[in-house]
N, C-alpha and C positions, 0 to 999 in steps of 0.2 A: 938497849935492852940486853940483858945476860941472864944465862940459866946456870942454875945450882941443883948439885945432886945431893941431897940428905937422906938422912935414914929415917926409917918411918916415926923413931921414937923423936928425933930433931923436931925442935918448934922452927915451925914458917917467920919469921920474922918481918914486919910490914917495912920491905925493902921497895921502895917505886920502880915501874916499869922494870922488875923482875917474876922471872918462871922457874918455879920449883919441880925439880922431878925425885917426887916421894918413893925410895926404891919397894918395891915389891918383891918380896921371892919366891913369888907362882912361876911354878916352870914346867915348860910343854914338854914335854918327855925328856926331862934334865935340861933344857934349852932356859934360860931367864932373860926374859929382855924387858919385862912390868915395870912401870914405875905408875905414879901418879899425878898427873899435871896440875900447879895450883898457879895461878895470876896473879902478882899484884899489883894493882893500875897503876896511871901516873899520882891519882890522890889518896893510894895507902889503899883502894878499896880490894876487895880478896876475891878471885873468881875462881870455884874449883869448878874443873872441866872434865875432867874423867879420868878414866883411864890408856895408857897410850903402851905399844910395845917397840922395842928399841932394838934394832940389831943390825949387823956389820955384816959385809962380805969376806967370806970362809970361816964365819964364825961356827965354834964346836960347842958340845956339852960340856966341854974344860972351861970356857968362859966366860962368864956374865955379861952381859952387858956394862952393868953398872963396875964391875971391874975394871974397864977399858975406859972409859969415858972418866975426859977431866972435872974436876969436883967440879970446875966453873968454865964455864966455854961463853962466846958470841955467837954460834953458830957450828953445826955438824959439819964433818968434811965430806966429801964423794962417796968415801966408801961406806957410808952410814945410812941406813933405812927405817921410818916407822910407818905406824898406821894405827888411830885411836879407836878403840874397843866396840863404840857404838854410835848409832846417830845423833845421840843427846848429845855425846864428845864435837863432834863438826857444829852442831846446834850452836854449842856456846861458845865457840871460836867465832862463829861466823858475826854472833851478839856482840862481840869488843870493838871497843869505837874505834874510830880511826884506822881501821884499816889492820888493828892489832892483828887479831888471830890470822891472816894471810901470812902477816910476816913470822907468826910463831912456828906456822906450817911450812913456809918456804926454810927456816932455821933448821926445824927437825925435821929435813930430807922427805917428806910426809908424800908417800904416794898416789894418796888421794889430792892432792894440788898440784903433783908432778907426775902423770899416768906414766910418762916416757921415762921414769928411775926404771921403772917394770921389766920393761924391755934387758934392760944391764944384767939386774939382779933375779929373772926368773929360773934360775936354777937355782938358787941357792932354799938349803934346806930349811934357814931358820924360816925363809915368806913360807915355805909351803906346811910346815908344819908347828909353827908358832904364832907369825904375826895375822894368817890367813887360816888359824886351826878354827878357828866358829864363826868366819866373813867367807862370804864368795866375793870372787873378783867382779863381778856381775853390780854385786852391790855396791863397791870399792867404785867403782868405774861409771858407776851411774847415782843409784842415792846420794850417798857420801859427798860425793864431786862435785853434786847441787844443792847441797844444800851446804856445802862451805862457802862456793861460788857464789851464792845467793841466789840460784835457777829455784825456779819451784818443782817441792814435790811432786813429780809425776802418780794422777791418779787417774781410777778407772774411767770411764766413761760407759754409763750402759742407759739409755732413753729412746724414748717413742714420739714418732709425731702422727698424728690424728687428723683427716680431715672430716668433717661432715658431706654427706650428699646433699646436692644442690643438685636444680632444675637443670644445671649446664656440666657440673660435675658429680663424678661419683664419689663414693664415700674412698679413705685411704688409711691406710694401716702400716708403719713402715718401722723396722726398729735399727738400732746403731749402736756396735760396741765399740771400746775402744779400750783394749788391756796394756797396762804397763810394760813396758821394757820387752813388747813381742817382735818377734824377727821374723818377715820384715814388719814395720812398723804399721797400726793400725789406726792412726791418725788421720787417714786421708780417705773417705769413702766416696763412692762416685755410683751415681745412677745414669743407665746408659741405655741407649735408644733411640730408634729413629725419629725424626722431625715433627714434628705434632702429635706426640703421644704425651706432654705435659709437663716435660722435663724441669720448663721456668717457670710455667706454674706452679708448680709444687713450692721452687722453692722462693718464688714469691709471697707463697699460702706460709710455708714458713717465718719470714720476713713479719709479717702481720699478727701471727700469731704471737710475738715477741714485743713486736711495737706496739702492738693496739690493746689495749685492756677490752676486756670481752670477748674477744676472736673466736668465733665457736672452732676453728685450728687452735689445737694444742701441742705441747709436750708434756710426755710423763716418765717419771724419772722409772727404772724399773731396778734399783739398786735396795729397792726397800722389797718385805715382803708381799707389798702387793703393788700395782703401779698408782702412782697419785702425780697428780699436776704436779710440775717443777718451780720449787721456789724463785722467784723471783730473783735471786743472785745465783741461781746454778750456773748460769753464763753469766760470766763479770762484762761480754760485751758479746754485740753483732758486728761482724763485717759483712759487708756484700760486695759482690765482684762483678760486674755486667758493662761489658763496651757493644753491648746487641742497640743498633740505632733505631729497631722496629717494633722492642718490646714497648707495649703500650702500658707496661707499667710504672707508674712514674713512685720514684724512692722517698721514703721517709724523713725529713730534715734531719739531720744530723744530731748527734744528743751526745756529749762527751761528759755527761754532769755524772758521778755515782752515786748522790744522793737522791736523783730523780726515777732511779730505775736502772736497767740494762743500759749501756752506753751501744750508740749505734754508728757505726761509719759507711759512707758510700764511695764505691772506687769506681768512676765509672763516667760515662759521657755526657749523662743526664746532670742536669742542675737542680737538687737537692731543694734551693730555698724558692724555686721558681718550675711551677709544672708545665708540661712536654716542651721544652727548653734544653739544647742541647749546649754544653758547654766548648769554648771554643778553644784551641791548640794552644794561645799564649794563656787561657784559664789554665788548661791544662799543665801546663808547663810549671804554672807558679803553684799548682797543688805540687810536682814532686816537688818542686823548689824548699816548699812550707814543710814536705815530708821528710826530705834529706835535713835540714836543719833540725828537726824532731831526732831525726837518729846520731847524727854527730855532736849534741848537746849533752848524751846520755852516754858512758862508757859503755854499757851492757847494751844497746840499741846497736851502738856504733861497731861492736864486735860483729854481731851477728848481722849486719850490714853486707859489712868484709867477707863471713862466711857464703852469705847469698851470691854475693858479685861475684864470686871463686866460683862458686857452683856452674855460676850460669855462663861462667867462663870458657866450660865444656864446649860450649858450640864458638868458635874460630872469630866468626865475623864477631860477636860482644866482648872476647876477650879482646881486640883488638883497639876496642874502643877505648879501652884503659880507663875506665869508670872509677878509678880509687883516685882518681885527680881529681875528681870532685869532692875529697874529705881531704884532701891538701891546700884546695883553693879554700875549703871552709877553713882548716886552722890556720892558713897565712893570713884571710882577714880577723879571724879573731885575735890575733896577737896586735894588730895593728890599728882595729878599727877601733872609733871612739863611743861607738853604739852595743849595747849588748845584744848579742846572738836571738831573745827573742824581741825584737826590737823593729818594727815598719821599716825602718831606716837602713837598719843592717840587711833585713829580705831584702830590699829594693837594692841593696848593692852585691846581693851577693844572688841574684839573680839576672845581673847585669854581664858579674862574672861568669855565669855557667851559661847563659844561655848559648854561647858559640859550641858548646858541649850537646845538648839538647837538640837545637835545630837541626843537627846533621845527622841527627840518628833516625831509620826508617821507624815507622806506624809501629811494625810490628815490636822493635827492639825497645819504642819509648814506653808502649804501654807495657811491656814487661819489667822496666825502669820501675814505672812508676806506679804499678800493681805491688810489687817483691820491698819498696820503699816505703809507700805507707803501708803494709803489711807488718814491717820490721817497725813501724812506728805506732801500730796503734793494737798489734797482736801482746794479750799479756796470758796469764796463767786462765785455763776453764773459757776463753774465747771461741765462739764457734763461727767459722766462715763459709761463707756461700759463696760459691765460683760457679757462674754461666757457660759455659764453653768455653774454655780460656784456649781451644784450638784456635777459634775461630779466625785470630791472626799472627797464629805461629805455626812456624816449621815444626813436622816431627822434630829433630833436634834440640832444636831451643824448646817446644813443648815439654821434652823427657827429663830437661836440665831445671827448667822451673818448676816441675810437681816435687822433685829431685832436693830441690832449695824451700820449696816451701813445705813438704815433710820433715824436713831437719829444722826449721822454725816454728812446725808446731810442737815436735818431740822437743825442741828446748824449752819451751812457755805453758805444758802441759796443755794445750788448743786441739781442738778438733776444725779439720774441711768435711763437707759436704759439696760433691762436685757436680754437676750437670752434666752430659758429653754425650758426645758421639763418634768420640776416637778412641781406638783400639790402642791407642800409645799412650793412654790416661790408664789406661786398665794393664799395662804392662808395666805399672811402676807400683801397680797394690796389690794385697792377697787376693782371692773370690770371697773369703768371708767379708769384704769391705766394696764389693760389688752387687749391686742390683738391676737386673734384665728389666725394664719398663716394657709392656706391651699393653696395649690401647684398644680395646673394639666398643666402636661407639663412646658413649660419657665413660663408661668403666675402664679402671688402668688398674692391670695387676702388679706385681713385682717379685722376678722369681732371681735364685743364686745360678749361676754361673754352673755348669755341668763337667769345666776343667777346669783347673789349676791356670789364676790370670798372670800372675807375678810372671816378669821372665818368659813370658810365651812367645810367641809367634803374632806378627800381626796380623798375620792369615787366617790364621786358626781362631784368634779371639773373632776377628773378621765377621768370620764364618759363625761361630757359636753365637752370637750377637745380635746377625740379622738373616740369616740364614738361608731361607727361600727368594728374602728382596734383595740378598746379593746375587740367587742363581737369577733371579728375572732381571737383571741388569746389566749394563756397561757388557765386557766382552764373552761375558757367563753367555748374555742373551742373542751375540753376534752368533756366537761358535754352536750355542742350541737352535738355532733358525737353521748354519747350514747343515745340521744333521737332521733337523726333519726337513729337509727336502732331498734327501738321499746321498749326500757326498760324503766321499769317503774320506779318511787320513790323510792319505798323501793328495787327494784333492782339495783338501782345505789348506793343506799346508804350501802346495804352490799356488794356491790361490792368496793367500796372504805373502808370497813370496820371502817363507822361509820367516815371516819377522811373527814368529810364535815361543814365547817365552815356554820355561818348564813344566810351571803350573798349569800353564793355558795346554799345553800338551796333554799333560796328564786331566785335567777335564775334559779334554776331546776324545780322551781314548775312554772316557768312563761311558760318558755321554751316544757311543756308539754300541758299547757294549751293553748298555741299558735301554736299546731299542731294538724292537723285535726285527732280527734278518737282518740288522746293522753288523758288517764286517771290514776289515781292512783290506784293501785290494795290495 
């Protein structure tokens, strides 16, 4: 491929697998960098793509671009920068076959395929007042980047889910936004509350409402002027997330078909094609087996793989495990093996090969394997996910690092979560606008917002806002309020516990004295 520069009045000539840049002499406060980009494929055929602007480091208003620039190049050198006018421009790069438009953008130093030129060239005058005079970086760095990349458009999310009162339940009312490009990110929302207030039911009542035609639970989309039931493709799928061995709800068979409906997948202990049936460790094993193979077959899976295993790297003990050796042993057998990658044959051997990988990893590290795995494999654009307590067996740490990883997997596939919990370290990784308080008396469950700011908080303080009064009546809240209502004082409690009293625990003993009548410190 080679590019030529002609002047507007010059005819295009149907030269193959060549790029025209048609000059323009629109210029940004004397600044000229315009041209016009026109394709022509490998079989003569003609793609005009837009408009594009072209400019050099310490370039001045003495310069053109097209001055500088030889009538016919292979490729831009280092100190060259563009960026194409609008998103129709990345649209029809991203349409050329074979991979074209990547390479015309990697050619013309193109900012939006290489974010890190940025870094070089952000001072220079032409980015800031030519190639970026009617683009924000915002959109450069996010639109643009995805839909050259082939990510999808990130759009809003704003819908209701409904339940009906029943004899056993009460009626519910619950709504969820999710805005584009917000800091931090609102793709991940979580309902939170103590144990028997409804948490999995709800979003089991969800689950049916999607699988079942009829479901007096609904969704309604509330992006229109008024709310109305959600079309049957507003979610391109369901995932569900549940390793709870006691929930007696048993999950939906699996549905990957698109022309049947919603596609639905189950990530979970439960056996799917076989009710209250719990599936067993080497099942388990050969579902991630089935999942890894789903995301190293596909470059875009296989990337965001890589990104998650990074992420969740953050916690010591998984980095250690050196998990990217499992997409090494997959392309050493596929160069060599005589079976194709989705192939009986090929699984059976290439679960043969990982299982020494597998087996040696704890409960906790597999099912987060193999949750964050099929997640990268069956998560696409407008998918929404249901997570059960994904505490239930993980460490704060690794907890922090997988909401961490599966936030940056829904902000890349435009996807929404729905989380379950009852941990404060769920809620310290999203805003309050993406948090809901559950409380329960009797059949009725209400759902209120968050009274502070949760992102970034404190896990005390979320703690405390959360559950409030059941954390003062519990654990060492209710050791240290027994021996103030029996009369002891500070320093009597404190060598009573022989000095092993933390800060906080301090500071609640000294509230808890002062907030009883003729309570003093001796």
């Amino acid at each position: 491929m080679k590019f030529k520069v002609i002047g507007r009045s010059n005819a295009i000539t149907p030269e193959p697998d060549t790029a025209f840049l048609e000059i323009d002499h629109w210029n940004d406060y004397s600044i000229i960098t315009m041209f016009r980009l026109v394709y022509i494929g490998i079989n003569g055929e003609r793609n005009d793509i837009g408009a594009i602007k072209i400019g050099f480091k310490g370039q001045t208003e003495e310069k053109a671009t097209y001055e500088v620039l030889d009538k016919e190049f292979p490729y831009l050198g280092d100190n060259y920068f563009s960026l194409g006018q609008d998103i129709k421009f990345y649209r029809r790069l991203s349409e050329l076959p074979n991979g074209k438009g990547i390479d015309i953008a990697k050619a013309l130093c193109d900012i939006v395929l290489d974010p890190g030129i940025i870094k070089d060239i952000k001072d220079e005058k032409t980015l800031r007042i030519s190639l970026l005079r009617d683009i924000s970086l915002g959109v450069v760095l996010g639109q643009y980047h995805r839909t050259l990349t082939g990510a999808p458009d990130r759009t809003d999310f704003n819908f209701r889910f409904t339940r009906s009162e029943t004899e056993e339940l009460g009626a519910v009312s619950i709504d969820f936004s999710i805005k584009v490009d917000s800091t931090p990110s609102t793709n991940i929302h979580a309902i939170i509350g103590r144990n028997g207030v409804g948490k999995t039911t709800l979003l089991n009542g969800m689950i049916r409402a999607i699988t079942e035609k009829g479901n007096e639970s609904k969704f309604f989309n509330l992006q229109s002027f008024q709310p109305i039931p959600i079309h049957p493709n507003y979610f391109s799928s369901l995932v569900s997330v549940s390793f709870s061995a006691f929930d007696p709800f048993d999950p939906p068979k699996e549905q990957s078909d698109p022309s049947k409906g919603t596609c639905y997948f189950y990530i979970g202990l439960k056996d799917p094609a076989q009710q209250h049936r719990h599936r067993t460790i080497p099942e388990l094993r050969a579902d991630c087996t089935r999942a890894l193979i789903g995301c190293f077959r596909n470059e875009g899976k296989s990337k965001r793989w890589q990104d998650a295993i990074m992420k969740l790297g953050s916690d010591e003990h998984f980095d250690r495990m050196k998990l990217t050796q499992l997409q090494d042993v997959f392309s050493a057998m596929l160069a060599r093996s005589a079976f194709q990658s989705d192939s009986d044959e090929f699984f059976s051997e290439y679960y043969s090969e990982i299982d020494k990988y597998l087996s040696r990893m704890s409960s906790g590290h597999a099912i987060v394997l193999l949750t964050i795995t099929r997640l990268v494999d069956t998560v696409q654009e407008k998918t929404l996910v249901l997570l059960d307590e994904p505490e239930s067996h993980l460490h704060p740490p690794l907890l922090s690092a997988f909401v961490r990883a599966l936030a940056d997997l829904l902000l890349h596939q435009n996807a929404v979560a729905l989380v379950a919990t009852h941990s404060p370290v769920v809620l310290q990784e999203i805003p309050m606008l993406c948090v809901w308080k559950a409380h329960r008396v009797e059949k009725e469950v209400t759902f209120k917002r968050p009274k502070l700011e949760t992102f970034a908080e404190n896990v005390g303080m979320l703690t405390s806002e959360v559950f409030g009064l059941e954390v003062a009546r519990s654990g060492f809240h209710d050791m240290l309020a027994s021996e103030v209502k029996n009369g002891a004082s500070f320093d009597e409690v404190i060598l009573k516990y022989r000095d092993q009293l933390g800060i906080e625990g301090r500071a609640i003993l000294l509230a808890l004295i002062a907030n009883t009548a003729g309570g003093q410190s001796k």
